[in-house]
N, C-alpha and C positions, 0 to 999 in steps of 0.2 A: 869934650872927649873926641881924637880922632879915631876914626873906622880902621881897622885893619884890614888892607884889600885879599883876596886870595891872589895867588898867581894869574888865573885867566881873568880875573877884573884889573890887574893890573894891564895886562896885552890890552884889554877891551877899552881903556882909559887911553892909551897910548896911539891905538886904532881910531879912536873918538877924533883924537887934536889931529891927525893926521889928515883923516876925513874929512874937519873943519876946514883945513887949508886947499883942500878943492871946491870948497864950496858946498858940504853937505854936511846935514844936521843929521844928528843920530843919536839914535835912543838903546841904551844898553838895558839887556833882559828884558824883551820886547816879546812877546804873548800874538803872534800873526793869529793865530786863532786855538782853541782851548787844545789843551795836548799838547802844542808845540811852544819851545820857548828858545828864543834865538838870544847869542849873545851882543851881538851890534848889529841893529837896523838904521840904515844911514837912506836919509830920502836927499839926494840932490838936484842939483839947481834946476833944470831941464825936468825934472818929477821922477828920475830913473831911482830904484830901492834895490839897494844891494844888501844882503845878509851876510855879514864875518864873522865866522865862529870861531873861538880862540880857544888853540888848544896849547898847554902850560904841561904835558908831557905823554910820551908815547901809550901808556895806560889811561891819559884821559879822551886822547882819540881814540885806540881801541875802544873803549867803554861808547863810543858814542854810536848807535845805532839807527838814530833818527833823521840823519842830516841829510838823508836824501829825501825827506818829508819836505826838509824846508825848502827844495828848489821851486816849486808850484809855489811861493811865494815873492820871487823875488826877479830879477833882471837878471843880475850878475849875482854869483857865489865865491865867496874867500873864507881861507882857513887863516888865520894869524897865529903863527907861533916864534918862537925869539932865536936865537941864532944855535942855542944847542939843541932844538927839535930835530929829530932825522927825517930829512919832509921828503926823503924818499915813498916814505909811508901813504904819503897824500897823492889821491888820484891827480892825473897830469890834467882830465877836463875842467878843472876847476883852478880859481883861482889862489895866489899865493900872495900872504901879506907878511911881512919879516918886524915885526914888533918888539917895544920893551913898554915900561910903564910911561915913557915921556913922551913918544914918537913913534912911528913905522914907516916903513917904505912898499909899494907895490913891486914885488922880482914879478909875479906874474899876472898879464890881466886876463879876469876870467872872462870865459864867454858871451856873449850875451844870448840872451833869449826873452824875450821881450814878455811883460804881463798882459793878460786881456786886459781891456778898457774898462771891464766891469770889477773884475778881482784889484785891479789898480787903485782905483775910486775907492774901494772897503779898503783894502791896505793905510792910505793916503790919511783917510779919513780917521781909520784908529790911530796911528801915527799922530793925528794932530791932537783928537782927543787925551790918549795918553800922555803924551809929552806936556800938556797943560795940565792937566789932572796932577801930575808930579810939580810940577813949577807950584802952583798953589798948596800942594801938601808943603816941600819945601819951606813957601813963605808963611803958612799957619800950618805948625805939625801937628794943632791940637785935633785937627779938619779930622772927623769920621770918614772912611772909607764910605761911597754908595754901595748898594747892595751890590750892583753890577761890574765895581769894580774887583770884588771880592772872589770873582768867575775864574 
């Protein structure tokens, strides 16, 4: 049975391969810590963690209230959305990623701002915990969730 993606998991899948080709892994619907939930957290090569949050139409940014929570998470910040977005919409301090379900391109690169050493290290480390914790559901789906993963 294939998944039927929604539109911003499509951007986020297209955001993913694109990311890959710089050299950065990244984990979609990513949990930096309870309350927030990011749509691409990408850790590349050098350790920097970017968060791209994909938005698939001008009511699902407006709706979105949070995303200045996630910058205290991350290095750099992008918005991905596909070429009929009016990204007029999207503040200019931040960055801009032009996406479809296959591919994206960087039009703008965001700022940086660099993580503390300590907040880096928690980030990095859930990052690898999670992304393994998924690979092994993947490869046995029968695997019970831990308690802690259930948070």
């Amino acid at each position: 049975m294939t998944e039927i993606l929604q539109p911003g998991q499509l951007l986020a899948r297209g955001v993913s391969r694109h990311l890959r080709g710089h050299g950065f892994a990244a984990v979609e619907e990513f949990v930096p810590v309870r309350g927030l939930r990011v749509d691409v957290m990408a850790l590349g090569p050098k350790g920097e963690l970017w968060i791209v949050e994909c938005k698939s139409s001008r009511a699902d940014f407006q709706s979105d209230s949070k995303w200045q929570g996630y910058l205290e998470w991350c290095d750099r910040y992008f918005w991905a959305v596909d070429t009929d977005f009016p990204t007029d919409l999207l503040p200019e301090e931040t960055g801009l990623i032009m996406a479809d379900a296959y591919d994206a391109e960087i039009v703008r690169m965001a700022p940086e701002d660099k993580l503390a050493p300590a907040r880096r290290k928690k980030i990095v480390q859930k990052f690898a915990m999670d992304a393994a914790r998924r690979l092994q559901r993947f490869r046995d789906p029968k695997l019970m969730p831990l308690p802690s993963e259930l948070e």
